[in-house]
MOPAC internal coordinates of N, CA, C and O (Angstrom, degrees):
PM7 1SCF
backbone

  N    0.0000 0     0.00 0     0.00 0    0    0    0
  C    1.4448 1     0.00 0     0.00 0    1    0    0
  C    1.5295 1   110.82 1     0.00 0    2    1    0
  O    1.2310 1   126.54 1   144.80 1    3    2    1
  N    1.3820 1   105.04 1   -35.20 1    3    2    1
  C    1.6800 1   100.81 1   170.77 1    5    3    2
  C    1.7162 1   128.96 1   -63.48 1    6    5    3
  O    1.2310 1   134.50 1   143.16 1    7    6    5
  N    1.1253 1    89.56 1   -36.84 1    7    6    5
  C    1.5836 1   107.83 1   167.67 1    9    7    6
  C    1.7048 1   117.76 1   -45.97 1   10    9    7
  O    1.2310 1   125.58 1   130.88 1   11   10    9
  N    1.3590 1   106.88 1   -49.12 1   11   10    9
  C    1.4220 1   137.20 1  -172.52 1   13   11   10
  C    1.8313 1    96.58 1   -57.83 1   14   13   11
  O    1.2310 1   131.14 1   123.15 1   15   14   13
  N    1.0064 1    96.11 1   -56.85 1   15   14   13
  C    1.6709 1   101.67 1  -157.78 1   17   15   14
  C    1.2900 1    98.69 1   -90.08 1   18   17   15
  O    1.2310 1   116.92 1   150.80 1   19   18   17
  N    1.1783 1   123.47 1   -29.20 1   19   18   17
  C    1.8977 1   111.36 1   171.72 1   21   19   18
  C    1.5433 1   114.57 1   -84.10 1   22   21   19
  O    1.2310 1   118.81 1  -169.64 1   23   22   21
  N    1.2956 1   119.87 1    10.36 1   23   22   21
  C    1.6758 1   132.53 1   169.66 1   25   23   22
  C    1.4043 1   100.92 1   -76.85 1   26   25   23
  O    1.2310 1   116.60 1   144.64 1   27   26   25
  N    1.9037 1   124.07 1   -35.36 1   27   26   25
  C    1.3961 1   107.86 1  -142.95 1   29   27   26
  C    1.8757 1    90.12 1   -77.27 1   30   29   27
  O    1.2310 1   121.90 1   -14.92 1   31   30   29
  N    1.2708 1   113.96 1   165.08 1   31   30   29
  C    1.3076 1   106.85 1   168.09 1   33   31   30
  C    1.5574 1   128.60 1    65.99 1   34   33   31
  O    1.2310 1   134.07 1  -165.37 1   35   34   33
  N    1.7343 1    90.39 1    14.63 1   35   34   33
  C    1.8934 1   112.15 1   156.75 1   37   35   34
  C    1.1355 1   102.77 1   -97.61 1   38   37   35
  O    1.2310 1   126.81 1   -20.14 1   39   38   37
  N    1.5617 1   104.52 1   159.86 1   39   38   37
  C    1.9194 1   125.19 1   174.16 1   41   39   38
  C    1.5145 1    95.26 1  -106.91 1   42   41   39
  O    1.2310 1   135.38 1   -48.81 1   43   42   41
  N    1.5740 1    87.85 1   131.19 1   43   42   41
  C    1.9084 1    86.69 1   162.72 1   45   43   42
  C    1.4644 1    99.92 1  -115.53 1   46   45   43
  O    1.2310 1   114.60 1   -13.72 1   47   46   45
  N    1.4929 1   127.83 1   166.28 1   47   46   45
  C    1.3109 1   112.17 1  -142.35 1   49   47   46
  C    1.8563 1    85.60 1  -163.22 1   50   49   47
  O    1.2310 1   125.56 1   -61.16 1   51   50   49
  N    1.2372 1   106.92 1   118.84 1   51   50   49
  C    1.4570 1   106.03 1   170.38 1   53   51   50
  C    1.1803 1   118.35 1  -112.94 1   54   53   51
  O    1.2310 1   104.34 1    21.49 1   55   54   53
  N    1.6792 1   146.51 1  -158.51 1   55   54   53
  C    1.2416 1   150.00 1   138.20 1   57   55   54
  C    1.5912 1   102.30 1  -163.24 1   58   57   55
  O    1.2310 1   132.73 1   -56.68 1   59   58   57
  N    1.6705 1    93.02 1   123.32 1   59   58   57
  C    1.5167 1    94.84 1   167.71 1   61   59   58
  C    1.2997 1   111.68 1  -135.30 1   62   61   59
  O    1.2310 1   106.30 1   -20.70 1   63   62   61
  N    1.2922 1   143.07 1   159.30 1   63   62   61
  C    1.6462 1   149.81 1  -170.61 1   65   63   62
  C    1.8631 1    91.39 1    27.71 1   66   65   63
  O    1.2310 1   113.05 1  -114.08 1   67   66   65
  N    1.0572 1   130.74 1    65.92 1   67   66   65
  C    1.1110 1   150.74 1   166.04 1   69   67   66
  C    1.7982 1   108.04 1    46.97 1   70   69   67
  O    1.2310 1   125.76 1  -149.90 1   71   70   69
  N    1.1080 1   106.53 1    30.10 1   71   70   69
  C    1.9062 1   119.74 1  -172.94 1   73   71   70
  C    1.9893 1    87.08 1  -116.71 1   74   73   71
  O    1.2310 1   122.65 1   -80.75 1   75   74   73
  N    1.3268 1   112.53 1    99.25 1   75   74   73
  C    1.3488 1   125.42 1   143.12 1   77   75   74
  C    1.3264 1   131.00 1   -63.04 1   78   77   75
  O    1.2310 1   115.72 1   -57.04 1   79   78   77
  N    1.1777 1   125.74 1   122.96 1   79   78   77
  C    1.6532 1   142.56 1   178.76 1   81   79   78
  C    1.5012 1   106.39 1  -140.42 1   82   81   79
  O    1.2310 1   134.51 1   -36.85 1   83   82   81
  N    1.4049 1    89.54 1   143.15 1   83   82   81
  C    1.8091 1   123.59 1  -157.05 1   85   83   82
  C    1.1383 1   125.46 1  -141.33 1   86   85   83
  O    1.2310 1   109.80 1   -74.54 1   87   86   85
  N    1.1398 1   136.75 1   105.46 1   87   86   85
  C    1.4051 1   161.99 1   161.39 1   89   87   86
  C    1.3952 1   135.92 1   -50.85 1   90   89   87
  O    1.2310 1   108.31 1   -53.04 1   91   90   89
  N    1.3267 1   139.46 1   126.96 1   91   90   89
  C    1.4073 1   114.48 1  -162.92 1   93   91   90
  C    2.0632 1    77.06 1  -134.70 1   94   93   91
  O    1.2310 1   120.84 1   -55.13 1   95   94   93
  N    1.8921 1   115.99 1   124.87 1   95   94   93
  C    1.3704 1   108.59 1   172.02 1   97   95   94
  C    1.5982 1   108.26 1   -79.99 1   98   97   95
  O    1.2310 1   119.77 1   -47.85 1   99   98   97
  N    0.9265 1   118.05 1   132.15 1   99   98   97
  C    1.8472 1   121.14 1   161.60 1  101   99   98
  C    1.5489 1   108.08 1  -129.94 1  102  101   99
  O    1.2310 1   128.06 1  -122.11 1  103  102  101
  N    0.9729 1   102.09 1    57.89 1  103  102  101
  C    1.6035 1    95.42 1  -177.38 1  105  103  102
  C    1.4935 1   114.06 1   174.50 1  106  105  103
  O    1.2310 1   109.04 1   -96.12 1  107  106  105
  N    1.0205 1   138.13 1    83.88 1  107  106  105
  C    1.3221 1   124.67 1   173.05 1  109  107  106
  C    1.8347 1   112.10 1  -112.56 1  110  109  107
  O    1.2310 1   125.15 1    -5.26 1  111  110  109
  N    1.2430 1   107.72 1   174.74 1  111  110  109
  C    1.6406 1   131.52 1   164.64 1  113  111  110
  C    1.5216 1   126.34 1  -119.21 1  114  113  111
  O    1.2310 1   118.53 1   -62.03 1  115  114  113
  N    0.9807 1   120.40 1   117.97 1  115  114  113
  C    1.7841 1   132.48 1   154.61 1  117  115  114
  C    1.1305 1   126.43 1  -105.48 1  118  117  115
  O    1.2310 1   120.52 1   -45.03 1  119  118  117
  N    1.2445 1   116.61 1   134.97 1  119  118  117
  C    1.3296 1   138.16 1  -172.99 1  121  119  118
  C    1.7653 1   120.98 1  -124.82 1  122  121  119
  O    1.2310 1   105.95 1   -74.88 1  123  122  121
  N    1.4404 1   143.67 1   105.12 1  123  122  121
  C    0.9820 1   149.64 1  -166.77 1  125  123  122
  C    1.4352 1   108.71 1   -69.25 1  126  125  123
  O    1.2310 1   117.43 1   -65.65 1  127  126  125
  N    1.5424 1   122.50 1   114.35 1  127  126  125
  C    1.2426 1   131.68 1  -148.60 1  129  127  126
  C    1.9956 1   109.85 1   -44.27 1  130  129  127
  O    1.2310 1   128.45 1   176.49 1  131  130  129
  N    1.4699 1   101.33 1    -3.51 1  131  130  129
  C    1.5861 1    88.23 1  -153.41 1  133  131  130
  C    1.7759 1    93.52 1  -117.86 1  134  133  131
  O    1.2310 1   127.41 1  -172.28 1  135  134  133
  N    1.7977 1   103.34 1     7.72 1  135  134  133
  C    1.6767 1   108.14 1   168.60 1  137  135  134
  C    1.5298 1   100.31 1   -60.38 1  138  137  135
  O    1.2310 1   125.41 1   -47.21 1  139  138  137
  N    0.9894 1   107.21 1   132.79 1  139  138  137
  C    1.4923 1   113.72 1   163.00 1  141  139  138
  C    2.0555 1   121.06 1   -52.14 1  142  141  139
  O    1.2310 1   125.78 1   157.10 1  143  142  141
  N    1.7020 1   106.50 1   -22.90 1  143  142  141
  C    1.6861 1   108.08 1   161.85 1  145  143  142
  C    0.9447 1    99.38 1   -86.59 1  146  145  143
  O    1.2310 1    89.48 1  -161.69 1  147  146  145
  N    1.3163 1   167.67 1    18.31 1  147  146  145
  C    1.4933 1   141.39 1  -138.20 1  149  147  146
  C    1.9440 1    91.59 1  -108.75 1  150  149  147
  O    1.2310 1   129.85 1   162.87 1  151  150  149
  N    1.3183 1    98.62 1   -17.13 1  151  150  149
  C    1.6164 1    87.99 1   179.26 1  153  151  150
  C    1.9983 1   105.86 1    81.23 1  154  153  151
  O    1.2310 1   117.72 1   161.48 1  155  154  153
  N    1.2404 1   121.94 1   -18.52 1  155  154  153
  C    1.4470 1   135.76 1   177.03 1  157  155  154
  C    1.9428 1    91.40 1   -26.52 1  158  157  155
  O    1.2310 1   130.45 1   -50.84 1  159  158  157
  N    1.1136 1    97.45 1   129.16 1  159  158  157
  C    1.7770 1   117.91 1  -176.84 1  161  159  158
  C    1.4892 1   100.61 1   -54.59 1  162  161  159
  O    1.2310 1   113.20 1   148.34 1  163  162  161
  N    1.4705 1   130.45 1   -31.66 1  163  162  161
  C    1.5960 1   126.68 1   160.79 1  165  163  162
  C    1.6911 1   118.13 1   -72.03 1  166  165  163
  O    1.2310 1   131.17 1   163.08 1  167  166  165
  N    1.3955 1    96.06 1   -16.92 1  167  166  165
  C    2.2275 1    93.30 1   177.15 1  169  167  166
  C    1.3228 1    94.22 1  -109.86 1  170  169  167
  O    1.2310 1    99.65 1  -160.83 1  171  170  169
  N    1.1988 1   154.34 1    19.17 1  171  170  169
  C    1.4496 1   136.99 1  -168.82 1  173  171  170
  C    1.7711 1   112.92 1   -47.34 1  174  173  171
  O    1.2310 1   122.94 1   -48.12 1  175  174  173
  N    0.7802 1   111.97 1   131.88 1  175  174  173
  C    1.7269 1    99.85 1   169.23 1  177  175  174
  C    1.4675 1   104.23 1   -75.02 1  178  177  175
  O    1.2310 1   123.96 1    -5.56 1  179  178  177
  N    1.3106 1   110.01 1   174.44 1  179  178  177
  C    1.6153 1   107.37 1  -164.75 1  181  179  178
  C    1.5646 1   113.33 1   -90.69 1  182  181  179
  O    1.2310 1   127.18 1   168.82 1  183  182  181
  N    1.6743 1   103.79 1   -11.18 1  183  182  181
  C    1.9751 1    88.90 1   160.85 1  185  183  182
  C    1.1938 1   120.10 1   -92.17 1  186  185  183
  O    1.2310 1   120.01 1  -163.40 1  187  186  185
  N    1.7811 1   117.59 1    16.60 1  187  186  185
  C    1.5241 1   118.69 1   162.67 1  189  187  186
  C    1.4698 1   108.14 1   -84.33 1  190  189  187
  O    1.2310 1   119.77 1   147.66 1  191  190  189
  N    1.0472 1   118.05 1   -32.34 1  191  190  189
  C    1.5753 1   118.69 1  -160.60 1  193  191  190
  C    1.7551 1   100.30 1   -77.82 1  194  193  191
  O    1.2310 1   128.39 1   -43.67 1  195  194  193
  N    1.7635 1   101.45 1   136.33 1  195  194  193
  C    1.3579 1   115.28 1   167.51 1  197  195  194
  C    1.3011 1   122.67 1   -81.44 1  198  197  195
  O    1.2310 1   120.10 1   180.00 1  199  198  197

């Protein structure tokens, strides 16, 4: 959950064929590994799994 809330108000920052694009987060989600959405590598739903 800490992770979650120190994301909001980072830049993610790419460059490809020399065209830069930039991101500003305001918004995130956390989920406590044992929510049934949390996506946790033991609940994956089955279009997460490789």
């Amino acid at each position: 959950m800490v992770v979650a809330r120190e994301l909001v108000g980072c830049v993610l920052q790419t460059e490809f064929s020399g065209l830069v694009t930039s991101l500003l987060i305001v918004e995130t989600e956390a989920y406590p590994g044992y929510d049934p959405y949390s996506h946790f590598p033991t609940n994956q739903p089955p279009v997460a799994k490789c």
